[in-house]
C-alpha positions in Angstrom: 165.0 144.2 134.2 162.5 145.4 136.8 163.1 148.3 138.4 164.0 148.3 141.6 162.2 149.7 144.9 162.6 150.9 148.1 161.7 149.2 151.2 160.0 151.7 153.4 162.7 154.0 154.9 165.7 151.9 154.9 168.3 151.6 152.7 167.3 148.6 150.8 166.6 148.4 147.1 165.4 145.2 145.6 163.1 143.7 143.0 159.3 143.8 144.4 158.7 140.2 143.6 160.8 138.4 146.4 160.8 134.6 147.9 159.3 133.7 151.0 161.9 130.7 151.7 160.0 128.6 154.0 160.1 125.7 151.9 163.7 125.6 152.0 164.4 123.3 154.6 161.1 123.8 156.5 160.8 120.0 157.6 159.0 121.0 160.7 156.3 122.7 158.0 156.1 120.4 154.8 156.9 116.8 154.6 159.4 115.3 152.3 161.5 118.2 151.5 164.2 118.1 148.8 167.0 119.9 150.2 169.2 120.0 146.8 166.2 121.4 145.1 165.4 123.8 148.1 169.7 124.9 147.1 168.8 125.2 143.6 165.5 126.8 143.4 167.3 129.8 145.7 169.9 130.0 143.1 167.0 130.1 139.8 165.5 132.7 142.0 168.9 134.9 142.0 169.4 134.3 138.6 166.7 135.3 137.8 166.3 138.7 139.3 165.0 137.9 142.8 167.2 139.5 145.1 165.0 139.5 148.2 164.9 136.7 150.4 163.1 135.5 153.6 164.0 133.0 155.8 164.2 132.7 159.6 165.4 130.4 162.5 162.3 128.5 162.9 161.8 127.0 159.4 163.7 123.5 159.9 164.7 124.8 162.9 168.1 126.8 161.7 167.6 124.6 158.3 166.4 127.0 156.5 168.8 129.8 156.7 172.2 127.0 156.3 170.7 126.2 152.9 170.0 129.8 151.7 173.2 130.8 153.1 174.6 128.1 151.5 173.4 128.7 147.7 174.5 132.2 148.2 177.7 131.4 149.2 178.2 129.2 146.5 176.8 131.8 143.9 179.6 133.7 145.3 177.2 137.3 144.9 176.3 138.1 148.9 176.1 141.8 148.1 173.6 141.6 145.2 170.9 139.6 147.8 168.8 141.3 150.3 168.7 139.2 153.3 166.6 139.3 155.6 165.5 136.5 158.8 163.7 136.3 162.3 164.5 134.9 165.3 162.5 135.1 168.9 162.1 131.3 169.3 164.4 128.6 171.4 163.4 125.3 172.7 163.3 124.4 176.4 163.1 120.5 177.5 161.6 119.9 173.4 159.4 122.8 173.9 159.1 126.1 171.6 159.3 129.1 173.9 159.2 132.9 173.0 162.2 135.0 174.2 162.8 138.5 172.6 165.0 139.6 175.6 168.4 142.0 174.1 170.6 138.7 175.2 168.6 136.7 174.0 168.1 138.6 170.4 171.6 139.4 169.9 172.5 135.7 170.5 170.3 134.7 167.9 171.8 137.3 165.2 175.4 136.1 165.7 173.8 132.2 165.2 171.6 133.1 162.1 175.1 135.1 160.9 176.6 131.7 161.3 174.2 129.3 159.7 173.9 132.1 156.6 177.7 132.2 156.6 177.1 136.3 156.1 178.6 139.0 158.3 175.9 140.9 157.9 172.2 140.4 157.9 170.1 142.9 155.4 167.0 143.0 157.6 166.2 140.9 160.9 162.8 140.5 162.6 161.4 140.1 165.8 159.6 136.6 164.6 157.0 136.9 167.6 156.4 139.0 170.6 157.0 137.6 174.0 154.6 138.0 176.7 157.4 139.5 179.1 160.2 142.0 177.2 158.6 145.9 176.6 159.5 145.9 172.8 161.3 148.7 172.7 163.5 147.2 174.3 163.8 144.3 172.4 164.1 147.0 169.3 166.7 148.9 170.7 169.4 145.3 171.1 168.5 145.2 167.3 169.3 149.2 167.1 172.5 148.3 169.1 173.6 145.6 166.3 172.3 148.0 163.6 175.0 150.7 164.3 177.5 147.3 164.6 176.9 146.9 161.5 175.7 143.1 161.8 172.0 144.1 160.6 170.9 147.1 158.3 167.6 147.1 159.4 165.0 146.3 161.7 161.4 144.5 161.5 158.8 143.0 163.6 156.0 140.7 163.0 153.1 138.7 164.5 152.4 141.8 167.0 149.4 143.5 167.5 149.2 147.2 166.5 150.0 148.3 170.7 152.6 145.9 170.1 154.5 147.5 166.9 153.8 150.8 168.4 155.9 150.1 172.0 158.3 148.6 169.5 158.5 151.7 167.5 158.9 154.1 170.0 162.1 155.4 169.1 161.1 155.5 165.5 163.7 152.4 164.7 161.3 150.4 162.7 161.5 150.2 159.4 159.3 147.0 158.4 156.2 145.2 159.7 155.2 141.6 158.2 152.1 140.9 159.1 149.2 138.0 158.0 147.2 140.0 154.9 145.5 138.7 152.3 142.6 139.0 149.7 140.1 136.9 152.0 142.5 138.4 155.3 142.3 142.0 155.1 142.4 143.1 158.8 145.5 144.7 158.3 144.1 147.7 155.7 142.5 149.1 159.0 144.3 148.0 161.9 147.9 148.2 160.2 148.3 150.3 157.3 147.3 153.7 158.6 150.0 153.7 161.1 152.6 151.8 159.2 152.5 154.5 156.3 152.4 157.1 158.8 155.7 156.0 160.1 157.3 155.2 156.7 157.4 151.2 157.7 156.7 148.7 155.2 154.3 146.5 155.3 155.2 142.7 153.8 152.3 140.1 153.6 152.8 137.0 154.7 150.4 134.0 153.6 149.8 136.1 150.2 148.3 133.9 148.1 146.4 132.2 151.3 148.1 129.1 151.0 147.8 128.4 147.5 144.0 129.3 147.5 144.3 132.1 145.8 146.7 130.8 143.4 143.6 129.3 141.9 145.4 125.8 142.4 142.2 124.4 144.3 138.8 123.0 143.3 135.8 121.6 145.8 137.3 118.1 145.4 140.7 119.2 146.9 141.2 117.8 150.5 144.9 118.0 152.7 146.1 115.3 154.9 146.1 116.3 158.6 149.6 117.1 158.8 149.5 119.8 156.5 148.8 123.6 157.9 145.5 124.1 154.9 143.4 121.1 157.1 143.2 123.5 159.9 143.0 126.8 158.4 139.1 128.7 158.4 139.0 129.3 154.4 139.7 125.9 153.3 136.9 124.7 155.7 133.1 123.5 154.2 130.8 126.0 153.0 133.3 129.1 153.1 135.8 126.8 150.9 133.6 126.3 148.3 132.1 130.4 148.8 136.1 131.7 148.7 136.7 129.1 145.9 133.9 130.6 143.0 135.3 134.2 144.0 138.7 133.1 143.2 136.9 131.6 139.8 135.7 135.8 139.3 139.5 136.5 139.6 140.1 134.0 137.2 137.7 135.8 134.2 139.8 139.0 135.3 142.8 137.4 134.9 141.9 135.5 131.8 141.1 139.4 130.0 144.4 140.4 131.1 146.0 137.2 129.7 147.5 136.6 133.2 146.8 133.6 135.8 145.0 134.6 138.8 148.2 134.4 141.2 149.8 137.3 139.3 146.4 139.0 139.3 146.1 138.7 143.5 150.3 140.0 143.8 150.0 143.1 141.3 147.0 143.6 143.3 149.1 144.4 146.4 151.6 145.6 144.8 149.0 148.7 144.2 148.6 149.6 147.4 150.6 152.5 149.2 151.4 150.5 152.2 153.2 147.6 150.5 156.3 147.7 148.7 157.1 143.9 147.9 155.8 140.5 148.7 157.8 137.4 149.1 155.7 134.6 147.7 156.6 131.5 148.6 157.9 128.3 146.1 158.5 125.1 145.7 160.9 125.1 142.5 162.1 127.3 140.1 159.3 127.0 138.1 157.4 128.6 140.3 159.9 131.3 141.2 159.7 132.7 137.3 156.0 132.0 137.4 155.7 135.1 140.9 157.2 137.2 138.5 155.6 137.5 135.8 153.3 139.6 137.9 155.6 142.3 137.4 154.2 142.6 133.4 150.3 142.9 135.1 149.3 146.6 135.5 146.2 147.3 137.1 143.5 149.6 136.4 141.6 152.0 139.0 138.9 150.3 137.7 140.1 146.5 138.0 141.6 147.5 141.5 137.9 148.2 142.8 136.2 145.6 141.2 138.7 142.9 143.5 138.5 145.6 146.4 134.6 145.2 146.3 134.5 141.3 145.3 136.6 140.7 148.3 135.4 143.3 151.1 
């Protein structure tokens, strides 16, 4: 069994490799959606060793978080899983709007405590900013329901580095999920330095790029316009086909290592300082035991540069 690890400064141990749930319920993300399956491939996950899941309000609108909550409580193991969800959305008149007000935020804990059918969530986010609460503030409702007891610890995501600092003001942070990736690398300026400074973890979303640098993809590959890839810059003409034959130089690094090139790109940031676990997302359980076999990749000094380079 893996051996656990810290997130940041909190108070959470779990298994590095954990599950980016979005595809658990998300109807409003992917079409035709299995919802037994979405059940069951949370409770391969578990049994497996993952102990670190991430859902939040908006996938399936509250769908999401009644089916993880529900595989859990059927599991019948709540205190062996690290929870953790966001919330900062509502809908007016059919519309999404942005609210991170401390009424607002606490609401929205006591419903995702319902649909997850926990009394406790392990670590809540601040899903977006809103143009109009100081974040602080909106951190400090969250601090509020942190000495409650109803969360254990606090993240943001989707802010801008002014942003995570307002929210952070008070030193009450403890993780950041931002957008990083091996062709979306932003973050290792903009983010890390200040999120290792302040001992707050930093958890990629979009890891693998949307299954582009799972090496699922070749040139022929096209996505129908309902799906998020047809809009997204990297599967797009000439820099599709560019970011396609680097992920083919991932796959001869991979191939010497007798790994597949998704376990190559997660052990990858898994080496970095500022990041202490990713939460790949899946489909099935297959693909849960797949994400961890990265745990059996080490990487060398030497095969760490050679990405760092073939990617900057």
């Amino acid at each position: 069994m893996e051996e656990k690890i810290r997130i940041g400064k909190t108070d959470l141990y779990v298994n590095p490799i954990g599950l980016g749930s979005n595809a658990v319920g998300g109807h409003n993300l992917y079409p035709n959606l299995d919802e037994q399956q979405g059940v069951d491939m949370v409770k391969e996950a578990v049994k497996n060793g993952v102990d670190f899941l991430d859902t939040a309000y908006i996938y399936g609108p509250g769908h999401s978080e009644e089916l993880v909550g529900k595989a859990i409580k059927e599991m019948g193991n709540r205190s062996d899983v690290v929870l953790a969800t966001k919330g900062a959305q509502k809908f007016d008149n059919g519309k999404e709007v942005l609210d991170n007000s401390p009424a607002f935020l606490k609401q929205s804990v006591e419903d995702s405590l319902k649909r997850l059918q926990t009394d406790y969530i392990d670590l809540y986010y601040i899903h977006f900013p809103d143009e109009n609460t100081p974040k602080n503030e909106a951190v400090g409702a969250l601090k509020e329901l942190k000495d409650e007891g109803k969360i254990r610890s606090i993240g943001v995501s989707n802010m801008s580095l002014a942003q995570l600092k307002e929210a952070n003001q008070d030193g009450y942070v403890d993780v950041f999920q931002g957008l990083y990736n091996l062709f979306q690398r932003d973050s290792e300026k903009e983010f890390f330095p200040y999120t290792l400074e302040h001992e707050i973890s930093f958890v990629p979303f979009f890891p693998l790029a949307s299954g582009l640098l799972a090496g699922k993809y070749d040139k022929h590959t096209t996505f129908p316009a309902s799906d998020l890839r047809s809009s997204m810059p990297h599967f797009q003409g000439d820099a599709f086909i560019q970011n396609l034959e680097k992920v083919e130089q991932l796959r001869t690094i991979a191939n010497q290592k007798g790994v597949e090139v998704p376990h190559l790109v997660l052990a990858w940031y898994l080496a970095h300082e500022a990041i202490d676990t990713i939460i790949p997302g899946a489909k099935n359980g297959e693909q849960v035991k797949s994400n961890l076999k990265t745990l059996e990749v080490n990487i060398s000094k030497q095969e760490f540069d050679k990405i760092d380079k073939l990617f900057a």
